[in-house]
C-alpha positions as CSV (number, residue, x, y, z in Angstrom):
1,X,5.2,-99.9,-36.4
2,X,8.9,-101.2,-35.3
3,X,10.5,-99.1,-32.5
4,X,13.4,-98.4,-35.0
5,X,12.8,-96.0,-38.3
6,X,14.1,-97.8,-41.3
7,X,15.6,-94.7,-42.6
8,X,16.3,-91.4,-41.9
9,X,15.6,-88.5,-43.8
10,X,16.6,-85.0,-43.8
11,X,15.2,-82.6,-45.2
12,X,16.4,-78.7,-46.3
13,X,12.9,-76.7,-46.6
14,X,12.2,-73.2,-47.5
15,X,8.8,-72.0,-46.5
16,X,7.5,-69.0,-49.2
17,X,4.2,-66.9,-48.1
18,X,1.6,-66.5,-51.0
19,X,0.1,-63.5,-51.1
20,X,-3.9,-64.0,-52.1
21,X,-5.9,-61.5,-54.4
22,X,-7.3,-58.8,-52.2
23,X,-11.0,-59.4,-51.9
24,X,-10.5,-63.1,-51.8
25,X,-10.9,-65.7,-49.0
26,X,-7.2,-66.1,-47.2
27,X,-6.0,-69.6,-48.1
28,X,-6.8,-72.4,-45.3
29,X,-4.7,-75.5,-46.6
30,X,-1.3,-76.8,-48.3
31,X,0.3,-79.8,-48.7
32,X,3.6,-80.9,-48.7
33,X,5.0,-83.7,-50.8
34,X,8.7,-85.3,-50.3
35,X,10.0,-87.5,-53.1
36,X,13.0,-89.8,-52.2
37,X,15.5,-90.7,-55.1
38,X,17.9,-93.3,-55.1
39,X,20.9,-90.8,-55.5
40,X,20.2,-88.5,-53.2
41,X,19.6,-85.6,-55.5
42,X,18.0,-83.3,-53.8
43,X,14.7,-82.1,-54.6
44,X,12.7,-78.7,-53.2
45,X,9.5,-78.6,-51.9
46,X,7.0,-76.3,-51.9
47,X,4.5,-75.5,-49.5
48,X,2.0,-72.6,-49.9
49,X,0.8,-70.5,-46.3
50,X,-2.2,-68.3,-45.9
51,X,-1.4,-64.8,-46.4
52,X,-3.2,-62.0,-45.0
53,X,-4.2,-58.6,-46.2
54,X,-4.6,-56.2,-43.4
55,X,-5.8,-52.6,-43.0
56,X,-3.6,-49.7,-42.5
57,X,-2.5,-49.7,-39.2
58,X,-2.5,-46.6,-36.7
59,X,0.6,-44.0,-37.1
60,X,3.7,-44.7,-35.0
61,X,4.5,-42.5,-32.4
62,X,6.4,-39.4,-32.7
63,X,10.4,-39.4,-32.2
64,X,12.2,-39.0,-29.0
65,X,11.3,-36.2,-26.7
66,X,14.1,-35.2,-24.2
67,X,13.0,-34.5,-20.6
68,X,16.7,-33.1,-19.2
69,X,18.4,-34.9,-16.8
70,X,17.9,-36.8,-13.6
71,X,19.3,-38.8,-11.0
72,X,19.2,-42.8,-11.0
73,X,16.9,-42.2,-7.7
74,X,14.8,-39.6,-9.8
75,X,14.4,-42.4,-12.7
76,X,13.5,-45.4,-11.0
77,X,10.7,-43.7,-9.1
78,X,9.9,-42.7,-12.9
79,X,9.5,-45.9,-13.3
80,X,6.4,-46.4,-11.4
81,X,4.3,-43.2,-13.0
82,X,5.1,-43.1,-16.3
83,X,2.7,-44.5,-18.7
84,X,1.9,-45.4,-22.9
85,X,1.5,-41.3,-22.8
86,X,5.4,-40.5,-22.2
87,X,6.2,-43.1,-25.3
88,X,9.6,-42.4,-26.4
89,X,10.4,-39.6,-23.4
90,X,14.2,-39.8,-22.7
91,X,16.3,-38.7,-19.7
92,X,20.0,-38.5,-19.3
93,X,21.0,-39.6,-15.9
94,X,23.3,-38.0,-14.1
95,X,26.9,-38.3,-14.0
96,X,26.8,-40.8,-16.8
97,X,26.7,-40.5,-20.6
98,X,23.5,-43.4,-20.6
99,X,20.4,-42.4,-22.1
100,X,17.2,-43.5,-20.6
101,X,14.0,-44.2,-23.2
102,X,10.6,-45.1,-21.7
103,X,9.0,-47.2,-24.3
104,X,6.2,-47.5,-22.7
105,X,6.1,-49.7,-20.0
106,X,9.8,-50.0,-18.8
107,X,12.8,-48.0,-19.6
108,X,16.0,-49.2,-22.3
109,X,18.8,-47.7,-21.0
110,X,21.2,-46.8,-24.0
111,X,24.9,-46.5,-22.5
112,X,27.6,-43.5,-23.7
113,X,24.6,-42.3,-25.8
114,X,26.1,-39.1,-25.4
115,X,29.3,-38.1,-26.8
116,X,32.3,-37.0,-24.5
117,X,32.9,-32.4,-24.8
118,X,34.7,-31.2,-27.8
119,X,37.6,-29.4,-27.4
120,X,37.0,-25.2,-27.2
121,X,36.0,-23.6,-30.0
122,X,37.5,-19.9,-31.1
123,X,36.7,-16.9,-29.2
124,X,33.9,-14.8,-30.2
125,X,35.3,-11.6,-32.2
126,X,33.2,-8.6,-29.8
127,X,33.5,-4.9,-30.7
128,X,31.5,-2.3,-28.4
129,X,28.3,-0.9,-29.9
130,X,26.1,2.2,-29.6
131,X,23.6,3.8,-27.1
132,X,20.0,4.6,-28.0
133,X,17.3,6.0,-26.1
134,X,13.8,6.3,-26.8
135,X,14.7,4.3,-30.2
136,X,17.3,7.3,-31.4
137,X,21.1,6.4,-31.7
138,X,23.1,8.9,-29.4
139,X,25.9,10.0,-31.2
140,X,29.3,11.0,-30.0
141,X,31.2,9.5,-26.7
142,X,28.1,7.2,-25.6
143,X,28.9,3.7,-26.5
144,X,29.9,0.2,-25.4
145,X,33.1,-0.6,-24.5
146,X,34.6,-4.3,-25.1
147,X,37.0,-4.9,-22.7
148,X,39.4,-8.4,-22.4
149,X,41.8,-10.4,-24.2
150,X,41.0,-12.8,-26.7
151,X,39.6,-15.8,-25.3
152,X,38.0,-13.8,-22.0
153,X,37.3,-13.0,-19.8
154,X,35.3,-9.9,-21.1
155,X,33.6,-7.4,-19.6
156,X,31.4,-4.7,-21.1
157,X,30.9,-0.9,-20.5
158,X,28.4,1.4,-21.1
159,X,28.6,5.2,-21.5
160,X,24.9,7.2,-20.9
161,X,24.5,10.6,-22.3
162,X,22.6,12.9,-19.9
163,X,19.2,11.4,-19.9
164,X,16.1,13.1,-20.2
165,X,13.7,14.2,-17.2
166,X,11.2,11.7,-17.4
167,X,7.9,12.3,-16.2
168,X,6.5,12.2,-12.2
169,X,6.4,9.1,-10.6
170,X,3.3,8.1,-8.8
171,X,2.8,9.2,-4.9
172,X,5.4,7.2,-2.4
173,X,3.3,5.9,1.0
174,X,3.5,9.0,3.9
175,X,6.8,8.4,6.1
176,X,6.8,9.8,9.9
177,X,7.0,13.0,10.4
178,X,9.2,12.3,13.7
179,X,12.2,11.3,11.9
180,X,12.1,13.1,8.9
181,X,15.1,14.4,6.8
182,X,13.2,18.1,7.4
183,X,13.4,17.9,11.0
184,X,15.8,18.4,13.4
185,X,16.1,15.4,15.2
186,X,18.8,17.2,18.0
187,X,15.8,17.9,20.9
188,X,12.6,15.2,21.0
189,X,9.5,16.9,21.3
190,X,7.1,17.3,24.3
191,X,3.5,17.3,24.7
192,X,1.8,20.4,23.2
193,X,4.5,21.1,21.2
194,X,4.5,22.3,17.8
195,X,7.1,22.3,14.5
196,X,8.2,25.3,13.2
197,X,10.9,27.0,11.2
198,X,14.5,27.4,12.2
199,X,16.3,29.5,9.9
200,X,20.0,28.4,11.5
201,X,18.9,25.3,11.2
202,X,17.4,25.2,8.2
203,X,14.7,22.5,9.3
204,X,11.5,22.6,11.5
205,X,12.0,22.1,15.0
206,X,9.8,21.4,17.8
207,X,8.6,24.6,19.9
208,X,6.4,25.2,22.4
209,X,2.8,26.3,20.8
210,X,2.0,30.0,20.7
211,X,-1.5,29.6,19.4
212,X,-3.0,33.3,18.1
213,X,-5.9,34.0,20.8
214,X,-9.1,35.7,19.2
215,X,-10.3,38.7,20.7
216,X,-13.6,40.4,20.4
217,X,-14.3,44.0,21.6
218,X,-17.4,46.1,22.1
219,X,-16.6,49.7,21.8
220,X,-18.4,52.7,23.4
221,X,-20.7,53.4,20.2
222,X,-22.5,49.8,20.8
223,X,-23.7,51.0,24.4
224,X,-26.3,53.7,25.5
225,X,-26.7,56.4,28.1
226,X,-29.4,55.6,30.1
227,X,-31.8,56.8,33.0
228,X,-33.3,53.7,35.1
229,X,-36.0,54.9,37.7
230,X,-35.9,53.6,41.6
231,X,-38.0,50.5,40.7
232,X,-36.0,48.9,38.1
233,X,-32.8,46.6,39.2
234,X,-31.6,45.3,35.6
235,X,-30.3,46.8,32.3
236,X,-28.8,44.8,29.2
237,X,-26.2,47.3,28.4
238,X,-24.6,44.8,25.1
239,X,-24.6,41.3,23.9
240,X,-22.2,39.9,22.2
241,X,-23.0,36.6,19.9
242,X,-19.7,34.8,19.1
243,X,-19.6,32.3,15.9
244,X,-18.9,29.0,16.7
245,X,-15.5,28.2,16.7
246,X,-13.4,24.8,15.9
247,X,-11.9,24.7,19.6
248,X,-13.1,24.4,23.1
249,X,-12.3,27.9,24.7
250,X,-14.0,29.8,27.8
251,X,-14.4,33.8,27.6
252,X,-11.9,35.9,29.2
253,X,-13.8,39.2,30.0
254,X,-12.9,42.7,31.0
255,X,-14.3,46.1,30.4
256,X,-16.3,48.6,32.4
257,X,-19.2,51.3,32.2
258,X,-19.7,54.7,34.3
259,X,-22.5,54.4,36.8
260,X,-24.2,57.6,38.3
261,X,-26.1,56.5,41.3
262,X,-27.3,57.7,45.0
263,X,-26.1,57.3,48.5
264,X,-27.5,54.0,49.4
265,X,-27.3,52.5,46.1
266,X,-25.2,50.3,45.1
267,X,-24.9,49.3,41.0
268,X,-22.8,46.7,39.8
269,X,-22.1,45.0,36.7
270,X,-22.6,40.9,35.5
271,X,-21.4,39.3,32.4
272,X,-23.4,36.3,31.5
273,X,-22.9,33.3,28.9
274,X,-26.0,32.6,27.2
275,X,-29.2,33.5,28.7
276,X,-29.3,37.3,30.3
277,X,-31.2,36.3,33.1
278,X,-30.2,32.5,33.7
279,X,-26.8,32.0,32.1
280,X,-23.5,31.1,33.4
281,X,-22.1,34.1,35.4
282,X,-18.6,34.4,34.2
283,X,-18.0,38.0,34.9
284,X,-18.2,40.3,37.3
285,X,-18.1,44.0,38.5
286,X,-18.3,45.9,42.3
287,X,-19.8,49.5,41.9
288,X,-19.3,51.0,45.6
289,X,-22.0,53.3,47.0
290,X,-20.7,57.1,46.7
291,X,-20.5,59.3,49.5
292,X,-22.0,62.5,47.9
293,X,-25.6,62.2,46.8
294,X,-25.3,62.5,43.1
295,X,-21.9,61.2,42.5
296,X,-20.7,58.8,39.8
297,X,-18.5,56.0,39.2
298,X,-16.5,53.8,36.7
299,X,-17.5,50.0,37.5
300,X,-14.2,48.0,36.3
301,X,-15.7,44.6,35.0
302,X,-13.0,40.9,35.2
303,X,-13.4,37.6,34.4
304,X,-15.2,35.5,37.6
305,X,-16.1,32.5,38.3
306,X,-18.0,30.8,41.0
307,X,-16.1,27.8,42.0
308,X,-12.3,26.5,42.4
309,X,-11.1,25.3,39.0
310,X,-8.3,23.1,37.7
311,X,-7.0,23.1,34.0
312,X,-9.1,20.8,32.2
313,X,-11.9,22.1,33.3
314,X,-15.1,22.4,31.0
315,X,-16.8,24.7,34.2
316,X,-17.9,28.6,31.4
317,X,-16.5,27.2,28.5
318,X,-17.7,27.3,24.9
319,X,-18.2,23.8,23.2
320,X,-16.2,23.3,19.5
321,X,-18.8,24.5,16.8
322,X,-20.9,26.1,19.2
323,X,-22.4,30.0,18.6
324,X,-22.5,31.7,22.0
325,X,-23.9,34.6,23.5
326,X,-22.6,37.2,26.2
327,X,-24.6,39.8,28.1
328,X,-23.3,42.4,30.0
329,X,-25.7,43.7,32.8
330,X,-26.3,46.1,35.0
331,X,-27.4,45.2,38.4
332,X,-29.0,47.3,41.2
333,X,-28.3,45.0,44.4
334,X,-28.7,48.2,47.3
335,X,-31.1,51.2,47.9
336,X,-34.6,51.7,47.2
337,X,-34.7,55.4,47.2
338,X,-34.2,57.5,43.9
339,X,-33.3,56.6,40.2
340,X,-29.6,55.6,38.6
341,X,-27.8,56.0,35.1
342,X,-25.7,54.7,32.7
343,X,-23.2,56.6,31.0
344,X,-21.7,55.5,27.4
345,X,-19.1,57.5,27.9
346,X,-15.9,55.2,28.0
347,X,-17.5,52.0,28.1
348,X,-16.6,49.0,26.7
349,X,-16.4,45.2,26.9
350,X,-13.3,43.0,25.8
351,X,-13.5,38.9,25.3
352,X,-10.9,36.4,24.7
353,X,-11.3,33.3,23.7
354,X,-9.1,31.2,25.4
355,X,-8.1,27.5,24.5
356,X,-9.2,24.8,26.7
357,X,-7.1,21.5,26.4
């Protein structure tokens, strides 16, 4: 075959695709003939290519979804996350007019896909309005008012009508007491004191406590005349039972009883707390021997107690919610010789109960 071609030949072809009959095997083969003529006319070939008939394919995906904007920094590092599921998401990046589509695995920057701000459009035509409440127009002065020349700014008023009392509100958390609008706040209080009412003032103010003191009193009608013999040295002459009480309080005691008695003798008078025989000894009367055989006298009876006590002490006191009882009692301490008496005759027994802190 000489190195040289004996002549050259050029040729113009068009290339057609053959569709086949659908059903039918694809065409595998064509041929292609060139025929040279002496003058050059020109002559087309033809040359027949498979053609395939495919299946419908799957549906495109859906039209561009804008994200809002970001910086350059924001979409790069985009870049790296997005995936085939953010197809067609678009971002505008920021101080630009470009528009950034991810189509899938890069993005195509579209520059000045955005158009530059229009010029201003006419101002809004704004006329004031009505008030309702509760769904009801309120008629008369409430309204809205418009206020501003055309183009703005504007500003817009509303007129209430007296509103309804609606109803109570739910319970606010408790405030201190200490600094409460209701209390004067011109003198700090001390220990023990208490709030109460100052008419100049017209608030509470702190006092010192004047706690009411409960007093129980045994009359002359709840004792007895009675004649004891030389051999006896006791007598209950009353007993008290107090209900128990919500405070801590010891028995203040005072009273008295007429005792007729001999030369020799001497009568006086106890008041116990709880048991008559055993109980605490918390009061206590002297009745003096007389001079004259046969003479009589009135045994004053006081609060007594056996020790030295501070206050705070619990020493003949009365426990919160605790009933107690109190016996008064006479007492033959002197003289063996002849009997004694009791006289009801202005007798009586009187108990406070004092506070104990």
């Amino acid at each position: 075959m000489p190195e040289d071609p004996i002549e050259r030949i050029n040729v113009d072809l068009e290339v057609y695709g053959i569709p086949q009959t659908p059903g039918l095997p694809p065409m595998t083969e064509t041929y292609l003939h060139v025929r040279r003529r002496q003058d050059g006319a020109a002559e087309r070939a033809v040359i027949g290519l498979p053609a395939y008939h495919g299946e419908q394919g799957e549906r495109g995906a859906a039209g561009m979804v804008h994200q809002g904007t970001r910086t350059l920094a924001e979409l790069e590092g985009l870049a790296m996350t997005l995936g085939e599921n953010e197809l067609n998401f678009t971002y505008r990046c920021t101080g630009t007019d470009n528009l950034w589509v991810w189509i899938g695995t890069t993005f195509r920057v579209y520059e000045n896909a955005f158009g530059t701000k229009g010029d201003r459009g006419p101002a809004p035509v704004m006329t004031g309005g009505t008030v309702t409440v509760d769904g009801v127009v309120q008629e008369g002065a409430p309204g809205v008012r418009i206020q501003g020349a055309d183009g703005g700014p504007y500003s817009v008023g509303i007129d209430l009508p007296p509103l309804p009392v609606g109803p109570p509100g739910p319970v606010g958390p408790a405030g201190p007491i200490y600094t409460s609008i209701d209390v004067s706040q011109t003198t700090p209080p001390t220990d023990a004191q208490i709030l109460v009412h100052d008419a100049a003032l017209g608030k509470m103010t702190w006092r010192n406590a004047m706690l009411p003191v409960e007093e129980y009193v045994v009359g002359s009608n709840s004792f007895e005349t009675v004649t004891k013999g030389a051999s006896d040295t006791r007598h209950v002459l009353t007993s008290v039972t107090i209900p128990p009480r919500p405070y801590r309080y010891r028995p203040d005691i005072v009273g008295g009883v007429e005792i007729k008695r001999v030369t020799g003798q001497q009568i006086d008078v106890e008041v116990l707390l709880g048991d008559p025989v055993s109980g605490s000894f918390i009061g206590h009367g002297r009745g003096d021997s007389p001079d004259l055989v046969g003479g009589s006298s009135y045994v004053n009876v006081v609060s007594w107690a056996d020790r030295s006590m501070n206050p705070g002490e619990t020493w003949g006191t009365v426990a919160p919610n605790t009933e107690a009882t109190i016996h008064m009692i006479a007492v033959k301490r002197a003289g063996n010789i002849g009997g004694w008496q009791v006289r009801r005759d202005f007798a009586q027994l009187r108990i406070r109960l004092m506070r104990v802190v």
